[in-house]
C-alpha positions in Angstrom: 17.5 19.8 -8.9 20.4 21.2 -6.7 21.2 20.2 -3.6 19.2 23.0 -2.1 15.9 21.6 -3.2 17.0 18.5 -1.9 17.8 19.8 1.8 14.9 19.6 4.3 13.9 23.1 5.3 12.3 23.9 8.5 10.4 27.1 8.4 9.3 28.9 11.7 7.1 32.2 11.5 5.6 34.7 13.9 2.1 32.8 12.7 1.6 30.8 9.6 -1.7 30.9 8.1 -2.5 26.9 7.0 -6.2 27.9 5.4 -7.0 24.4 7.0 -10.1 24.3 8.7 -8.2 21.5 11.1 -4.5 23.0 11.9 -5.6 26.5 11.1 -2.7 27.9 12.3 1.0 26.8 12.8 4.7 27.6 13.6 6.8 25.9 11.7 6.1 24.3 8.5 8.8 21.6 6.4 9.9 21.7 2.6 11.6 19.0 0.9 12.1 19.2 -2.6 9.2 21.8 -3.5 7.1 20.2 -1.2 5.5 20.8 2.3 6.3 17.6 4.5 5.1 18.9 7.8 3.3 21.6 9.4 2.7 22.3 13.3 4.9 23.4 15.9 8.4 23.5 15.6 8.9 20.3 17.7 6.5 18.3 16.1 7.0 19.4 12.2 11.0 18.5 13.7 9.9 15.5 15.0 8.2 14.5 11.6 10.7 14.9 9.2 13.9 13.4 11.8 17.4 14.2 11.6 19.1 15.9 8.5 16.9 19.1 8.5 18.2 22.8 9.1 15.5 25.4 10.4 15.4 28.9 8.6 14.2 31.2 11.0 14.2 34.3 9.0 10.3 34.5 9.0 10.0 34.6 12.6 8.8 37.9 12.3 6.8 37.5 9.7 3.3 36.1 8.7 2.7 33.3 6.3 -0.4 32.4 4.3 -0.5 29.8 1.3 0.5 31.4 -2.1 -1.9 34.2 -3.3 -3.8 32.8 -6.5 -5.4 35.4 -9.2 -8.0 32.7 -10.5 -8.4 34.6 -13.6 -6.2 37.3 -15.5 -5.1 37.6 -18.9 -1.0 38.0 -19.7 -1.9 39.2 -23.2 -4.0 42.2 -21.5 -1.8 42.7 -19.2 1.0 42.3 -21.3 -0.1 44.9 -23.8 -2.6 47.3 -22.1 0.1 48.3 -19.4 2.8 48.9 -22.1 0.7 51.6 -23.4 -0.2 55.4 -22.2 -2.7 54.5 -19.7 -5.9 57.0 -19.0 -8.0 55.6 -16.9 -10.7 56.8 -14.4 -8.4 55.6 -11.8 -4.7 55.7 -11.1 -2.7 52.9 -12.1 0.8 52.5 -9.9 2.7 49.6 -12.2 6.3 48.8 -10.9 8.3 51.6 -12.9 5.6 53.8 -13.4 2.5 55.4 -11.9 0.0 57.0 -14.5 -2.7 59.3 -12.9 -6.6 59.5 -13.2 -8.3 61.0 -15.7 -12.1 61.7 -13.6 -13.4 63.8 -16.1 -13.9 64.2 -20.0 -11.5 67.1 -20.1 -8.7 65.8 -18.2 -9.0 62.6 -20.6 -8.3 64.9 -23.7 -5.5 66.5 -21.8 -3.8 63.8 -21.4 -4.3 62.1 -24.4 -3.2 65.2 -26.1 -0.1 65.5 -24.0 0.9 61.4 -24.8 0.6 62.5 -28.4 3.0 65.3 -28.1 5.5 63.1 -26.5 5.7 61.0 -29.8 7.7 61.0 -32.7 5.8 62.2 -35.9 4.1 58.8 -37.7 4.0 57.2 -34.3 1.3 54.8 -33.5 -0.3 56.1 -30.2 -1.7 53.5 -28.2 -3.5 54.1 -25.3 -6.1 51.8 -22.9 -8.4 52.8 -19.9 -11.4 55.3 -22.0 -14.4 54.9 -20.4 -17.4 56.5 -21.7 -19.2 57.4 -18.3 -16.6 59.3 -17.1 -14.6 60.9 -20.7 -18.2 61.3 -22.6 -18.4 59.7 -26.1 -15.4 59.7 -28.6 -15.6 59.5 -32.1 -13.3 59.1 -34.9 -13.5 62.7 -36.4 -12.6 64.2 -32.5 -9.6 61.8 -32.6 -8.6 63.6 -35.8 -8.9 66.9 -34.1 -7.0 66.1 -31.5 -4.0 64.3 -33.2 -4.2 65.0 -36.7 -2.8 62.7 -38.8 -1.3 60.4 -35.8 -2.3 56.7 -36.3 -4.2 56.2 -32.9 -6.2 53.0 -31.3 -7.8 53.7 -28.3 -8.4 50.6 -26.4 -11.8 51.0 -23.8 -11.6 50.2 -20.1 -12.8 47.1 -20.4 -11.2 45.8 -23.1 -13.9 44.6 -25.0 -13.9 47.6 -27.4 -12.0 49.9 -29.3 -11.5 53.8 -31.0 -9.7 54.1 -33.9 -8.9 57.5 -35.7 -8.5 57.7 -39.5 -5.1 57.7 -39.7 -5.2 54.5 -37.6 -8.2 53.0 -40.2 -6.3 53.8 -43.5 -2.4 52.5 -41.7 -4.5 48.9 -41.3 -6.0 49.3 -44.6 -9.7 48.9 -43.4 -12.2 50.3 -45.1 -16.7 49.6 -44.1 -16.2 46.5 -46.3 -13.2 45.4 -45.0 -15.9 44.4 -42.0 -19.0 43.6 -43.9 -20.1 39.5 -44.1 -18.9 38.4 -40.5 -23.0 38.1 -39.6 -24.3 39.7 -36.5 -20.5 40.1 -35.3 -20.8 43.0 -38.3 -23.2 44.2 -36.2 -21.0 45.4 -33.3 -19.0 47.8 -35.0 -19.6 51.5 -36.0 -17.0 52.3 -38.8 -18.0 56.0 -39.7 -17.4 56.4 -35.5 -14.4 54.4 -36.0 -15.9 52.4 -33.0 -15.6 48.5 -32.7 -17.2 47.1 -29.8 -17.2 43.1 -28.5 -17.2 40.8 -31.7 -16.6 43.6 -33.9 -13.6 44.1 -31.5 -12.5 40.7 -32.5 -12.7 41.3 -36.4 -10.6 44.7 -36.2 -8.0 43.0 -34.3 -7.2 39.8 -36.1 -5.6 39.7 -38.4 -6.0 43.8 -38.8 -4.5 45.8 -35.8 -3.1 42.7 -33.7 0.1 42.5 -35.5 1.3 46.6 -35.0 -0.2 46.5 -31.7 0.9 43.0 -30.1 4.9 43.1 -31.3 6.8 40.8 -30.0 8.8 43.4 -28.2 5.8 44.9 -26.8 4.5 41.6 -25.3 8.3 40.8 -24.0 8.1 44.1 -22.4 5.0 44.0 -20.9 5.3 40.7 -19.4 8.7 41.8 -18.1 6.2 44.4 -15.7 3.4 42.0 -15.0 6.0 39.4 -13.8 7.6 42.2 -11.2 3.6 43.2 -10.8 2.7 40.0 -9.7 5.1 39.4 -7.3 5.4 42.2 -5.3 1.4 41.8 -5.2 2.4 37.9 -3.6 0.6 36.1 -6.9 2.3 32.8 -7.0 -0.4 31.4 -9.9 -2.7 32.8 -12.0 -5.0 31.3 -15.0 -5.6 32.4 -18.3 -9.2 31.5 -19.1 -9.5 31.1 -22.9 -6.1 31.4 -24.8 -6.2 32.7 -28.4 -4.0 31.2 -30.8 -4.1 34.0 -33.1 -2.7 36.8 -31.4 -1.1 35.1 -28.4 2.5 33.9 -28.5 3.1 30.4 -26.7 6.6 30.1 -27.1 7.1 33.5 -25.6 4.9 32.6 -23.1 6.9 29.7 -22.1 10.6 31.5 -22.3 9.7 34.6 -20.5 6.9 33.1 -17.9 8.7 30.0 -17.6 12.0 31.1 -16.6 13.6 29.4 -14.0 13.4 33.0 -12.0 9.9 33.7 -12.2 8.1 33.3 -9.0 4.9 31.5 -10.0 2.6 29.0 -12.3 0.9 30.4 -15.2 -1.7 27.9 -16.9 -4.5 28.6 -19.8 -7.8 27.3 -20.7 -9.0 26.7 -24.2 -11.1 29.3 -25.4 -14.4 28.0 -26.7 -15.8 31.1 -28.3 -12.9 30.9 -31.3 -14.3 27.6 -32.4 -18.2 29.4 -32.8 -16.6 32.3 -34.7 -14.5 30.0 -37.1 -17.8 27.7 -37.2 -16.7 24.6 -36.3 -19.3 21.9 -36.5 -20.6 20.4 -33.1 -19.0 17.1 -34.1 -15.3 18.3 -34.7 -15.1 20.6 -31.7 -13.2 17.8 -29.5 -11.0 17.0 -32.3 -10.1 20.9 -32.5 -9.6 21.4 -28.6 -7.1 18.0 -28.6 -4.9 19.8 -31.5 -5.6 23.3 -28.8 -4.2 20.8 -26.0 -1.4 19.4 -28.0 -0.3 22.6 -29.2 -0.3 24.2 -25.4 1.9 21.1 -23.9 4.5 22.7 -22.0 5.7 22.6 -18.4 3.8 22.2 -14.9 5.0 25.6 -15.2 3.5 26.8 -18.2 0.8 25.1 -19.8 -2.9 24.6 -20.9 -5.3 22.8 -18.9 -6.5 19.4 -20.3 -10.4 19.2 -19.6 -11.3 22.9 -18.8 -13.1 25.3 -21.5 -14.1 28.6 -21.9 -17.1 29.8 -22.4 -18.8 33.1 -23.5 -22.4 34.5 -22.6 -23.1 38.3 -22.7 -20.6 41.6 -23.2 -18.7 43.5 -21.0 -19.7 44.5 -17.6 -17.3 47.5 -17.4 -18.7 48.5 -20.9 -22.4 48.2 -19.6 -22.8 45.5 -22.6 -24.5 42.6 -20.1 -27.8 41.8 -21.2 -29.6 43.0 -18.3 -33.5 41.7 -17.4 -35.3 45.3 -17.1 -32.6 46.8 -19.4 -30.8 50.3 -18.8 -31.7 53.3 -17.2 -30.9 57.2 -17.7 -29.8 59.6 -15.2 -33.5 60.2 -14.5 -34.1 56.6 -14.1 -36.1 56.5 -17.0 -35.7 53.6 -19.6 -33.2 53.9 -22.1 -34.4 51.8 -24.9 -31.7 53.0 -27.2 -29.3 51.4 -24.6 -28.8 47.7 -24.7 -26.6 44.7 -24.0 -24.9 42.4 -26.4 -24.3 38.6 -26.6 -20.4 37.7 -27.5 -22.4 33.7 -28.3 -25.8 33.9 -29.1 -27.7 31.8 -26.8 -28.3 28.6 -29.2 -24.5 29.2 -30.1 -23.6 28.9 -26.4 -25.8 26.1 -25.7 -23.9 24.0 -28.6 -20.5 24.6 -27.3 -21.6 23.7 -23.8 -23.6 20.6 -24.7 -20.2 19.4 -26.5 -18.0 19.6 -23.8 -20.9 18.9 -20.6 -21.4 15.6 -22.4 -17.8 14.9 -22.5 -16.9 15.5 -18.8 -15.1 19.0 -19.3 -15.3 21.7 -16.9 -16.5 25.1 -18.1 -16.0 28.4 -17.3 -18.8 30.8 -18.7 -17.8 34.4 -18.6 -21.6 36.2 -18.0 -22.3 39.7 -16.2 -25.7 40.3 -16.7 -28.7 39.1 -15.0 -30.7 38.2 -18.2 -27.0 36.1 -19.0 -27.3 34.3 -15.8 -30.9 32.9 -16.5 -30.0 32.1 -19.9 -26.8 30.0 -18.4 -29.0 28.6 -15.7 -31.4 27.1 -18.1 -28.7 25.7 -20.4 -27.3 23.9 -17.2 -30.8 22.6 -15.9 -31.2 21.2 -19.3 -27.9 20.1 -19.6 -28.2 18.1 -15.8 -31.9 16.6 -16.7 -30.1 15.1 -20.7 -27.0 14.2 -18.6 -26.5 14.2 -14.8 -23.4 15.0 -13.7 -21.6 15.2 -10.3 -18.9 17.9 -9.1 -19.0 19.3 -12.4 -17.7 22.8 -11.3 -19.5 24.7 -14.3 -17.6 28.5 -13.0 -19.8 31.6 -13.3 -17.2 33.9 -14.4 -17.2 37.7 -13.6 -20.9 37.5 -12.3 -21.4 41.4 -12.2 -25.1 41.5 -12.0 -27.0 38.8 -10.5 -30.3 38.1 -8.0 -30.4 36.2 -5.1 -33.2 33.7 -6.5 -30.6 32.7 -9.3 -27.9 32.0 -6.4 -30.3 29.8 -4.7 -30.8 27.8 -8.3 -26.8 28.3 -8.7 -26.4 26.1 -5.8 -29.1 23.5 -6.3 -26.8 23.3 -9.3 -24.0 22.3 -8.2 -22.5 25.0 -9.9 -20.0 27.4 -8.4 -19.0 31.1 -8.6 -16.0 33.5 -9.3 -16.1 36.7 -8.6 -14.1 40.3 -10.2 -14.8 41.9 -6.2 -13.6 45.6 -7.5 -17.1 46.2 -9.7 -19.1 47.5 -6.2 -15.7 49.4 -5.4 -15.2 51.1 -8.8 -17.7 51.2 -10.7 -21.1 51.8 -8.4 -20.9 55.4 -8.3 -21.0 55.9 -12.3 -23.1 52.9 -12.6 -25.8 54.1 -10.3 -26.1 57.3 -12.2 -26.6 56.3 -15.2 -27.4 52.3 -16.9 -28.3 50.2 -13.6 -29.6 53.0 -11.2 -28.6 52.6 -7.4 -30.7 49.7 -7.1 -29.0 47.3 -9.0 -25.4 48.9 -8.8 -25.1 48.9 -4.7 -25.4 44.8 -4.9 -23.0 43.9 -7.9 -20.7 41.2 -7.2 -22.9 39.7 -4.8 -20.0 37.4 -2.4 -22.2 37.6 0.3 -24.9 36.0 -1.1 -23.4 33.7 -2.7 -21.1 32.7 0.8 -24.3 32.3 2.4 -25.9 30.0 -0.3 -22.9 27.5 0.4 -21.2 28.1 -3.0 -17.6 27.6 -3.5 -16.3 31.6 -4.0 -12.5 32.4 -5.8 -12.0 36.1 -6.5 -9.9 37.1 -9.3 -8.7 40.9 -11.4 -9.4 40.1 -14.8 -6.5 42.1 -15.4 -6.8 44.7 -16.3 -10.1 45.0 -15.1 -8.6 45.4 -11.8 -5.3 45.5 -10.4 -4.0 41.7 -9.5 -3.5 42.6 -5.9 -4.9 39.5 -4.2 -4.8 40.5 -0.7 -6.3 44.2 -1.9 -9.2 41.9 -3.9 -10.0 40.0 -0.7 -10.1 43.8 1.2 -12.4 44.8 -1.6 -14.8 41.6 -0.8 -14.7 42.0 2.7 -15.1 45.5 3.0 -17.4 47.0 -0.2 -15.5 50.4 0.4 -16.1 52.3 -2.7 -13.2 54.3 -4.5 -15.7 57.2 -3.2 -15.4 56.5 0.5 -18.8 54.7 0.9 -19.7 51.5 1.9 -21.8 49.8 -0.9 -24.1 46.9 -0.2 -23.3 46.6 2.7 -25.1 43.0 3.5 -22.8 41.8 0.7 -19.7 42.0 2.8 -18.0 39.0 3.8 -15.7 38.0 6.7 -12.2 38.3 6.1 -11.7 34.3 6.4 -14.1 33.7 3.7 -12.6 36.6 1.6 -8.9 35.3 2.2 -10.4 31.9 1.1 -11.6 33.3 -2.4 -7.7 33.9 -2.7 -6.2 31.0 -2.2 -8.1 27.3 -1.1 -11.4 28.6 -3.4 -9.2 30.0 -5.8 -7.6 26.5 -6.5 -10.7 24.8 -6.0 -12.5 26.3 -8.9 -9.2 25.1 -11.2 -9.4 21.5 -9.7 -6.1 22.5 -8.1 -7.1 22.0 -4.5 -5.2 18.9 -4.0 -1.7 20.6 -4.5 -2.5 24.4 -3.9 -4.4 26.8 -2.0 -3.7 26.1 1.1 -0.4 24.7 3.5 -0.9 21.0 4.1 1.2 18.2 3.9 2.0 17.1 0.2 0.9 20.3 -1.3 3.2 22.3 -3.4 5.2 24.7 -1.2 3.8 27.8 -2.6 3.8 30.6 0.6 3.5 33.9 0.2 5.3 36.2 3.0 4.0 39.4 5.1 4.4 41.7 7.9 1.0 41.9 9.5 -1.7 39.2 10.3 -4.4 40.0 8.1 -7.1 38.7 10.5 -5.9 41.6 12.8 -6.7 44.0 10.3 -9.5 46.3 8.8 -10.9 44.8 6.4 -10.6 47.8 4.1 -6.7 48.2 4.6 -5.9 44.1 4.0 -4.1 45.6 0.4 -2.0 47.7 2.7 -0.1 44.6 4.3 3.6 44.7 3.5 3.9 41.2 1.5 7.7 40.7 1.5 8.0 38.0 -0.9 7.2 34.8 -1.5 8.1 30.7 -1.2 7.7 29.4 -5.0 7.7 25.5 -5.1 10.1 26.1 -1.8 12.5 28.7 -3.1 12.4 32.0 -1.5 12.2 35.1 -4.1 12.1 38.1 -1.9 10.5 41.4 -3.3 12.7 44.4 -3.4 12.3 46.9 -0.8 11.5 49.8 -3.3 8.6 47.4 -4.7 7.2 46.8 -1.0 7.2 50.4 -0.3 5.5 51.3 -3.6 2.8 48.7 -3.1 1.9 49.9 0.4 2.1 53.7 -0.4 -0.1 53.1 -3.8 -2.5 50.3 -2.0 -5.2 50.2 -4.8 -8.5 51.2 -3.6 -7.5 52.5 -0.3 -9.6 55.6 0.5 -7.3 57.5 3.1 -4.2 57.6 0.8 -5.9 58.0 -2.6 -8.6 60.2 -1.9 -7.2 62.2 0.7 -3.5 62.2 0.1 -2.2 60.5 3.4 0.7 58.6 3.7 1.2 55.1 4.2 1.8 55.7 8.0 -0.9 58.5 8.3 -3.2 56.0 6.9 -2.3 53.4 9.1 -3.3 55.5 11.9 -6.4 56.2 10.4 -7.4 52.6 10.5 -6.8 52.0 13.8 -8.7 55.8 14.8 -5.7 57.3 16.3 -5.9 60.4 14.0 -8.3 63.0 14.1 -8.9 63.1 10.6 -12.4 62.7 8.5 -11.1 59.2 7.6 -10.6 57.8 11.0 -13.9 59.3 12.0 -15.5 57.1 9.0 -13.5 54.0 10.2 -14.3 54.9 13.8 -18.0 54.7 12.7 -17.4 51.7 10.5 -15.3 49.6 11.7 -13.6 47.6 15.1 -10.3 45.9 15.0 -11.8 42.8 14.3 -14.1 43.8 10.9 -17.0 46.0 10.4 -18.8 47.2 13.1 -22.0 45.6 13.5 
């Protein structure tokens, strides 16, 4: 510790945000070695701490809320997807780099042709962010047309599948019975399409395409980005639910993410779902997650969570893999019986893991998106409650794409609670209502308001990549339901911009257990602050991802973002109809959401919207 840490700092700020329902606002706020000692106004946090303090008043202007959490993203995603050439239905605006949209099947090809020009001959060409409802289906032998003899791995949207062409299949030596014997994980894999999708996924990659793919220059590379990512996003913690020891490196993990310059906590969760697929017996499971837990000791900094699990139910939402009730529909809204969902743990699988670590006192985190997942969930719970009754138990609902309001209402008798990817409605219900859900289903994905009103604890989080980690941008996306099409989508889903803001930070640590010394700015807690321009509470709810965030107060030292990386942020706000769709500037834009323009978009926000939220 320097004498820095050791000086008492008094803050002052235009407003600080305390995310305490008593002291919900403040002036001034006191750090002593990484800790908050005070908050209030300036004379009483001075009168609190006594003589020996100096006051920092460079935040005068400025606007403080606790540290932005992401309560679930995944560095090895991150790490990798974002080093390669991304094609995505949407644009992607990383630090050093923007890569454009690809709407349509043809300007997929176009690019992915022009990314394959750009390389070397025998170059691997990697590329992440296919999706089949916008580029159409892709098979191996069009791969081959399109690149010849170019190894190349196509990694899909969601992550949860894969295309490989030939030349990729022979470089990895794989061949159908390279994949044959794995049981209904052989399943999930198409080999003449060169197509692996959710456990099939996991066979190709381990120990197959992992090790060309996942380099240990790639991953430095990549989390070099995420860090600057994350902080000029404001993320001062995130959470990897469900670490892999196979492909992830720890001891990178802990030199690059825990170096002394690196604005915020990383931790990870064990991931259940490797001990079903190695087929570890129900009584040895503990013993394996203690050597998981040993292994992942590390800092406060960087480490994995004793006591919390993860869990898997059904596939992909983004892939349209969920087990859904009443199944998929076509563009007609016909059945489509020859579209289905997957499991990634088969029910009695699932139910194993659980009872294991329910009966031991764990917390666990269930990644589900499908309705039909939820019931099967909410049965293994009930069951699970009536064998062994436990209190404050915080069993998470990960993703929670697709759900009803009947299984919220059982949710909360439950005692269960709820976290959220909030970008589904604003991505995704355009595609989705044309073709697999239908407009019914689609308009109410992500269901915050619901679940707000039911009294369940709420965090939002990306899922990165799912969704860009842009906390303040996620809140917008909760509060708001503004679709990347300029519509608002289930609309009486929408929550206020207090509870959104609270599913980024207080909620956010509460789902990790974490609400003691994060979340929020209260005496004792970690000094983790993140810095802005604007009061959010003064803003559209829609534009909350276009606040300035200027830096950010990690465990009481201030790391400021550079002004190139504010500027970026703002001009490239993820999701923000007047400058994406539209091609506004940041200032035009502003004006839009405050109706001084004449433009179609302030006539939509005009309609929508007063300065205080959504127009009733």
């Amino acid at each position: 510790m320097n004498a820095a840490d050791s000086t008492t700092t008094i803050y002052t700020a235009k407003s600080i945000i305390t995310m305490e329902d008593t002291g919900p606002r403040a002036q001034a706020m006191a750090i002593r070695d990484g800790r908050i000692l005070a908050v209030g106004s300036l004379s009483e946090v001075a009168a609190r701490v006594g003589r020996g303090h100096v006051v920092d008043s460079q935040f005068d202007d400025k606007v403080l809320m606790p540290g932005l959490i992401d309560q679930h993203l995944h560095p090895v995603l991150a790490a990798t997807t974002l080093t390669t050439e991304v094609i995505a239905p949407e644009r992607w605006v990383m630090p050093n780099r923007t890569f454009e949209a690809a709407t349509d099947g043809a300007a997929y090809r176009r690019l992915l042709v022009e990314a394959h020009e750009r390389l070397e001959p025998g170059e691997w060409l990697w590329s992440w962010g296919f999706h089949q409802s916008w580029h159409g289906s892709l098979h191996r032998l069009e791969l081959d047309e399109l690149c010849g003899n170019r190894p190349v791995a196509i990694w899909q949207r969601a992550c949860h599948e894969w295309h490989l062409n030939t030349a990729a299949l022979e470089a990895i030596g794989a061949s159908p019975e390279t994949f044959a014997g794995h049981g209904f994980m052989s399943e999930q894999l198409d080999y003449e399409a060169g197509h692996f999708w959710e456990n099939g996924a996991f066979v190709l990659l381990s120990p197959l395409l992992m090790p060309r793919f996942a380099t240990a220059e790639r991953f430095q590379a990549g989390l070099d980005q995420m860090i600057d990512y994350l902080h000029m996003n404001g993320v001062t913690g995130i959470n990897e639910p469900g670490i892999s020891w196979a492909i992830e490196p720890w001891e990178i993990y802990q030199a690059v993410l825990g170096a002394d310059d690196v604005p915020f906590m990383s931790t990870f969760l064990i991931d259940g779902r490797t001990q079903s697929v190695k087929g570890i017996p129900d009584d040895q499971i503990l013993a394996d997650a203690a050597r998981q837990l040993e292994r992942g000791e590390g800092t406060e900094k960087v480490h994995v969570v004793p006591g919390q699990v993860k869990l898997f139910c059904d596939g992909a939402g983004i892939s349209q893999l969920m087990q859904m009730n009443d199944g998929y529909v076509d563009r007609d809204g016909a059945s489509n019986p020859d579209h289905h969902g997957e499991w990634i743990m088969e029910p009695d699988d699932l139910r194993r893991a659980f009872n294991v670590y329910w009966d031991a006192g764990w917390q666990i985190h269930i990644h589900v998106n499908g309705d039909m997942g939820v019931d099967v969930l909410l049965d293994v719970l009930t069951d699970a409650q009536k064998r062994h009754p436990r209190t404050d138990h915080r069993m998470v609902f990960v993703h929670f794409m697709n759900s009803t309001d009947e299984q919220i209402t059982r949710i909360a008798e439950l005692g269960a609670i709820v976290s959220i990817n909030p970008y589904y409605p604003i991505g995704f219900t355009k595609k989705f209502s044309e073709i697999g859900l239908g407009p019914e289903r689609a308009e109410v994905m992500s269901r915050s308001g619901s679940v707000v009103r039911a009294g369940i604890p709420l965090s939002y989080h990306s899922d990165l990549p799912m969704c860009p980690s842009d906390p303040m941008s996620m809140a917008g996306w909760g509060a708001g339901r503004l679709s990347n099409e300029g519509t608002v989508v289930g609309p009486e889903q929408r929550i206020s911009t207090h509870e959104a803001l609270k599913a980024v930070t207080i909620g956010a640590a509460y789902s990790w257990r974490r609400e003691h010394d994060l979340g929020s700015i209260a005496v004792g807690k970690i000094a983790n602050v993140t810095v802005m321009d604007d009061d959010p509470y003064n803003i559209d709810p829609t534009r909350l991802g276009s606040i300035r965030i200027r830096g950010s107060l990690f465990q009481g030292r201030w790391f400021p973002v550079a002004d190139h990386l504010v500027e970026r942020r703002v001009d490239n706000a993820p999701g923000m109809v007047a400058s994406a769709t539209l091609g506004l500037s940041g200032d035009h834009a502003d004006d839009c959401a405050h109706h001084d323009c004449g433009c179609e978009v302030a006539a939509f926000m005009a309609r929508h919207m007063t300065r205080d939220g959504w127009a009733a």
